[in-house]
C-alpha positions in Angstrom: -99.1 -58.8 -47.6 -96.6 -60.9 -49.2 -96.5 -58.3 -52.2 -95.5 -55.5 -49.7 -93.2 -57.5 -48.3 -91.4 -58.4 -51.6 -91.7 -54.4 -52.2 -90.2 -53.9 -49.1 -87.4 -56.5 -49.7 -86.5 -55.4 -53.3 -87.5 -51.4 -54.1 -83.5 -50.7 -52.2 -82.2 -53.1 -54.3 -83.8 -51.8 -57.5 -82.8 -48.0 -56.4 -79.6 -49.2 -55.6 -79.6 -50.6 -59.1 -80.8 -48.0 -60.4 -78.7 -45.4 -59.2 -76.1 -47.6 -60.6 -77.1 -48.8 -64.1 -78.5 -45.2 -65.0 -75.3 -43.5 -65.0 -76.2 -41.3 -61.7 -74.1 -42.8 -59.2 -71.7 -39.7 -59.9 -74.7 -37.2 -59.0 -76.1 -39.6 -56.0 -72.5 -39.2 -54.4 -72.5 -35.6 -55.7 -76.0 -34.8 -53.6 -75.3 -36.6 -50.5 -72.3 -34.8 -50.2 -74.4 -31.7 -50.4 -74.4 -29.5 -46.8 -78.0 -29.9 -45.8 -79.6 -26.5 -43.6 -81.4 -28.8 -41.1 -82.1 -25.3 -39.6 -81.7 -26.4 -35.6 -78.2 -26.9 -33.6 -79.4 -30.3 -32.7 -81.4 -33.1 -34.0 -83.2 -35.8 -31.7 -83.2 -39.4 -32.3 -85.5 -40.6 -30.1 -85.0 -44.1 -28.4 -86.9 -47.1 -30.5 -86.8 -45.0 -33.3 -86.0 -46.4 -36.6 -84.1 -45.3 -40.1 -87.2 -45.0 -42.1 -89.2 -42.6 -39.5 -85.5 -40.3 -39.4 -85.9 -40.7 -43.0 -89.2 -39.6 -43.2 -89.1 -36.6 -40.6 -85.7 -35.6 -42.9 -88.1 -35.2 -45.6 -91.3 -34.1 -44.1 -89.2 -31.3 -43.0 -87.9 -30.7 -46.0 -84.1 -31.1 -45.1 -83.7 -33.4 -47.7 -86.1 -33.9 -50.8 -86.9 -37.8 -50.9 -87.1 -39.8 -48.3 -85.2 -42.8 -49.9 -82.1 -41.0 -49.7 -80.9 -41.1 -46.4 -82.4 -45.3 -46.9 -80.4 -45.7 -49.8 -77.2 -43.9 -48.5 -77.2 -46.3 -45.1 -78.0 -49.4 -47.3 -74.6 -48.4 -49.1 -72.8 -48.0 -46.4 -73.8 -51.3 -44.4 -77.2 -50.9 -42.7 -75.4 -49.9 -39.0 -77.6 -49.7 -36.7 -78.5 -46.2 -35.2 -77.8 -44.8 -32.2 -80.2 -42.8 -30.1 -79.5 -39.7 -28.4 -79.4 -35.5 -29.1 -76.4 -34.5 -31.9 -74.9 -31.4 -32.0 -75.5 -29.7 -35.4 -72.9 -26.9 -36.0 -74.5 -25.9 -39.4 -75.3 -27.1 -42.7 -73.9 -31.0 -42.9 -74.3 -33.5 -45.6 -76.3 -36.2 -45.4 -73.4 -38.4 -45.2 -71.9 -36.8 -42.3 -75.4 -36.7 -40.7 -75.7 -40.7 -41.1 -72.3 -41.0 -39.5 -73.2 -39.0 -36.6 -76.1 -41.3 -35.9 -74.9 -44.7 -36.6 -72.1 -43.8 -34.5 -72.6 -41.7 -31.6 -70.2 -38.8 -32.7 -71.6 -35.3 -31.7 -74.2 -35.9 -29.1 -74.7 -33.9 -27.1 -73.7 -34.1 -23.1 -75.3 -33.2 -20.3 -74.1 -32.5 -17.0 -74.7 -32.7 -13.2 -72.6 -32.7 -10.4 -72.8 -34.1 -7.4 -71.2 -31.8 -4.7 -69.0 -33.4 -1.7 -70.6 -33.7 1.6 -73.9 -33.6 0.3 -76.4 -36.5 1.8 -78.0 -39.3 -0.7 -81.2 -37.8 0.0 -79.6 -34.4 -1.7 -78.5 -36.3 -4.4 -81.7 -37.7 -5.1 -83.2 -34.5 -5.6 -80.5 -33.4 -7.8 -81.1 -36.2 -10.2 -85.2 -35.3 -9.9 -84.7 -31.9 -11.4 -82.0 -32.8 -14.0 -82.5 -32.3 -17.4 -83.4 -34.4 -19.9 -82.5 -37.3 -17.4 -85.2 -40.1 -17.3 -86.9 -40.6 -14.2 -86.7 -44.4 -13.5 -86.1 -44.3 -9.9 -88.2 -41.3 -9.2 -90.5 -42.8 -7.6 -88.5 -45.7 -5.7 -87.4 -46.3 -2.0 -83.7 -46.2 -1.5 -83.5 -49.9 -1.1 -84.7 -50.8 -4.6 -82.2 -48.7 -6.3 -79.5 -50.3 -4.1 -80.9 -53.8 -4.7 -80.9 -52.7 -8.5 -77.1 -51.7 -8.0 -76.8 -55.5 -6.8 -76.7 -54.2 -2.8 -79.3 -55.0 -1.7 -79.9 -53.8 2.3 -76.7 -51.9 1.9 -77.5 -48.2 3.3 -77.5 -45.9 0.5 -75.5 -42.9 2.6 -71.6 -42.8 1.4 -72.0 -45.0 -0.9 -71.9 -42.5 -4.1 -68.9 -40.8 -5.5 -69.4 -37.1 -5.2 -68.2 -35.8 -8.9 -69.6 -34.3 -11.9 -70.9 -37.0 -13.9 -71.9 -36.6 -18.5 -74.9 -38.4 -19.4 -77.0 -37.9 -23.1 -80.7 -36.8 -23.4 -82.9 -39.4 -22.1 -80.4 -41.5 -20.3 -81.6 -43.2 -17.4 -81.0 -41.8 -13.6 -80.0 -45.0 -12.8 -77.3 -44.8 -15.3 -75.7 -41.8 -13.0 -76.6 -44.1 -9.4 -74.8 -46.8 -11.0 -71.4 -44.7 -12.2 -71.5 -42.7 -9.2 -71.9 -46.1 -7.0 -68.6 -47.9 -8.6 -66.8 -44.9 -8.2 -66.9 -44.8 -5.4 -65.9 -48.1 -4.3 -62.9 -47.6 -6.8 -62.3 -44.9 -5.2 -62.3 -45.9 -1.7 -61.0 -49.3 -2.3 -57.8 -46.9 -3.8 -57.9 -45.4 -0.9 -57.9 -48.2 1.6 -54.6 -49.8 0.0 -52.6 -46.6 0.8 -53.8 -46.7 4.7 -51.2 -46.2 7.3 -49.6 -49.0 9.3 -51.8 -49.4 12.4 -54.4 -47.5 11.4 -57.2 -48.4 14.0 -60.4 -49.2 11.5 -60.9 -52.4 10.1 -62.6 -52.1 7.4 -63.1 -49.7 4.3 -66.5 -49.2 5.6 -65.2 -47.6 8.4 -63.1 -45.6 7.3 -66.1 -43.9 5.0 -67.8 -43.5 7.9 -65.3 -41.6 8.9 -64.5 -39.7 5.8 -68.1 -39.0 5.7 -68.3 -37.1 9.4 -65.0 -35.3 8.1 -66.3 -34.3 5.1 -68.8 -32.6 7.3 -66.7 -31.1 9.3 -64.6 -29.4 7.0 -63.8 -28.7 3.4 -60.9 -26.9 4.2 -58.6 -30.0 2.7 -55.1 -29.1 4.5 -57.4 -29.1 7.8 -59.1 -32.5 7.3 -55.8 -35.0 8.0 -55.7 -33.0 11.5 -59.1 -33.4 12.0 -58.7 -37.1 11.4 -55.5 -37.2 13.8 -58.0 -35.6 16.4 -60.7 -38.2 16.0 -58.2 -41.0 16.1 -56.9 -39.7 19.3 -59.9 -39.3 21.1 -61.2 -43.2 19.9 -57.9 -44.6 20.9 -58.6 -43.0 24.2 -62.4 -44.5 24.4 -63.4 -40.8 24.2 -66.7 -40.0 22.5 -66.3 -37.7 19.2 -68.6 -35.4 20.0 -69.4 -34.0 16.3 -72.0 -31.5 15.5 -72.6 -33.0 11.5 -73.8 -36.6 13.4 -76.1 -34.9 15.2 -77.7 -33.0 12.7 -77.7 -35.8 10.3 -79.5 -38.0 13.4 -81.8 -35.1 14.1 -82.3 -35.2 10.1 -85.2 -33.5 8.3 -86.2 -31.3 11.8 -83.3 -29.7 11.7 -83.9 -25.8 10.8 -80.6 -24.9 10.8 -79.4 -24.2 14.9 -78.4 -27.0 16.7 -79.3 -26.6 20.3 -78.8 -28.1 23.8 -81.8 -30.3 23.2 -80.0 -31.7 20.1 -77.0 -32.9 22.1 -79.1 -34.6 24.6 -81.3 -35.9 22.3 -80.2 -39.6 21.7 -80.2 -41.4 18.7 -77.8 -44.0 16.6 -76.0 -41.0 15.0 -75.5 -38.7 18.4 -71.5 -38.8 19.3 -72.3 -36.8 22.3 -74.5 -40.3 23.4 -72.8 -43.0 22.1 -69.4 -44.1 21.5 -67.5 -44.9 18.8 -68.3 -44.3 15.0 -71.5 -43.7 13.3 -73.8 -46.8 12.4 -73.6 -45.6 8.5 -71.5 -42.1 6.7 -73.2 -39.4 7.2 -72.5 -37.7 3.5 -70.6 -38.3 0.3 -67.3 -37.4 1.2 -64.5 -36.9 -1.7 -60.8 -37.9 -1.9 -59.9 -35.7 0.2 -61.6 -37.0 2.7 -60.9 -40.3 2.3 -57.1 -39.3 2.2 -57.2 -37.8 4.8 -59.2 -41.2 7.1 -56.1 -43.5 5.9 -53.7 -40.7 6.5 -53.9 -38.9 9.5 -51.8 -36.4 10.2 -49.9 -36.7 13.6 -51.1 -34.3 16.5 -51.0 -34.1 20.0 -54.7 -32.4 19.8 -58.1 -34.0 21.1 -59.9 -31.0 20.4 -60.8 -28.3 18.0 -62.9 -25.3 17.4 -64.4 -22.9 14.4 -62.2 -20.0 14.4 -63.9 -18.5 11.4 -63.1 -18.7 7.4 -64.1 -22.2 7.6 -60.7 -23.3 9.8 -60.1 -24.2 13.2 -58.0 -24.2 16.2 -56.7 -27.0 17.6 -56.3 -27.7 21.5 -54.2 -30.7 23.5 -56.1 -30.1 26.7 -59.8 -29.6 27.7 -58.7 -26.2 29.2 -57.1 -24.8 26.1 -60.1 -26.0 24.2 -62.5 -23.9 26.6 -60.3 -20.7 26.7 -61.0 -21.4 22.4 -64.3 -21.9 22.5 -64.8 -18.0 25.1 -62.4 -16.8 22.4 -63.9 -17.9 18.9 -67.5 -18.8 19.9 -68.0 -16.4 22.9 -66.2 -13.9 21.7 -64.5 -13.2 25.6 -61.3 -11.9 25.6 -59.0 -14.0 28.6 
């Protein structure tokens, strides 16, 4: 044992030596500068693994001709340690370039996902399921470990994630993307919060998620959404219920097959606005700026009402009257 080791300890020295002494540092730095065919676009380095297995797979593969080379080059150039992750090979590279790809980070390779506004948490945990090369850590966890993971915990996951398009390498963890997505958003919102109208009638930046979230919902029509925020405002300020489809459906959650009917509005639970007053117990989606604009600045109408007209807008009405004639008009399709 104790002769391997010394082995171990001394043979980069002696090559080092060597290489020196023997007059072939000019045709070492000559051969590493080489372009090497490593005959893939990219080259794994798996997590935990080390210089000497690269080394050896370089070799094995014949991409370079001794395994000592790639150990000799990286003793030269300060042992650094490597970096795991998938690099991008664009064509034959020398072994020098190659060692500075791994040791620091330059031309991996990025994965992508994105994670669409007004989608629900439980959406965006099946997204993250069937990403790519993503590692599965949460898989198989109840939405209050990850949050108590993210340092929440018994915070309700819903809202709480940035909707966006978020880079990650091969093999990074999902909880990597929770985590991003999760301070985003309370960047994001926070951002939001500190440009709020005077008066604004929420107290908290919860709130006004919630809120963002059932707008989100709504609409995605973003010139529409401040209006649909003025209309929600008014009918709160007025102790009116808000009467929203999207918090029924979320309430009525996975049973809902795509028609909400009669049975749904009457049906009550903590997310029906037809039953209860006020706002939502938690969002209802992941709403985006817009959305959250449009909560802390409402745009001023005289409407309590609106209706789908068709192309994803709506019309607005003051009175329960007008709204009715809209609904026989847009809905019914009744002429007056």
């Amino acid at each position: 044992m104790l002769r391997n080791l010394v082995l171990r300890l001394f043979i980069p020295l002696l090559l080092t030596a060597a290489v020196v002494a023997g007059g072939g540092w000019y045709y070492f730095q000559q051969a590493v500068q080489e372009p090497l065919d490593f005959g893939k676009k990219t080259f794994l380095v798996n997590r935990g693994e080390t210089l000497n297995g690269i080394s050896r797979r370089l070799a094995d593969t014949g991409i370079t001709p001794e395994a000592w080379s790639l150990r000799l080059l990286a003793r030269l150039e300060g042992n650094a340690p490597i970096m795991a992750g998938e690099y991008a090979i664009p064509g034959p590279i020398s072994l020098t370039d190659f060692l500075d790809r791994i040791v620091t980070g330059r031309g991996q390779v990025d994965v992508r996902i994105t994670i669409v506004e007004g989608w629900t948490f439980r959406q965006m945990r099946a997204a993250l399921r069937d990403a790519p090369d993503l590692a599965q850590q949460t898989a198989d966890w109840p939405d209050e470990r990850i949050m108590a993971e993210l340092g929440h915990p018994g915070l309700h996951p819903e809202g709480q994630f940035y909707p966006d398009t978020y880079h990650y390498r091969k093999g990074d963890s999902d909880l990597g993307i929770y985590r991003k997505a999760f301070n985003l958003m309370q960047a994001r919102l926070g951002e939001a919060w500190d440009q709020r109208a005077p008066d604004l009638p929420l107290d908290t930046p919860y709130e006004a998620l919630i809120l963002a979230s059932i707008i989100e919902k709504e609409t995605q029509v973003r010139d529409e959404q401040p209006t649909i925020a003025g209309v929600f405002y008014n009918r709160l300020e007025k102790g009116m219920r808000l009467q929203t489809d999207p918090t029924v459906i979320y309430g009525v959650g996975e049973a809902y097959d795509g028609d909400i009917t009669h049975e749904h509005l009457d049906t009550d639970t903590p997310y029906n606005t037809y039953t209860r007053a006020g706002l939502t117990p938690t969002p209802i989606s992941l709403p985006g700026w817009d959305s959250l604009l449009a909560v802390v600045q409402p745009a001023e109408t005289v409407a309590y009402y609106f209706v789908a007209k068709g192309e994803g807008r709506h019309h607005f009405s003051r009175t329960l009257k007008e709204h009715n004639r809209a609904v026989r008009k847009y809905l019914l399709g009744k002429s007056e």
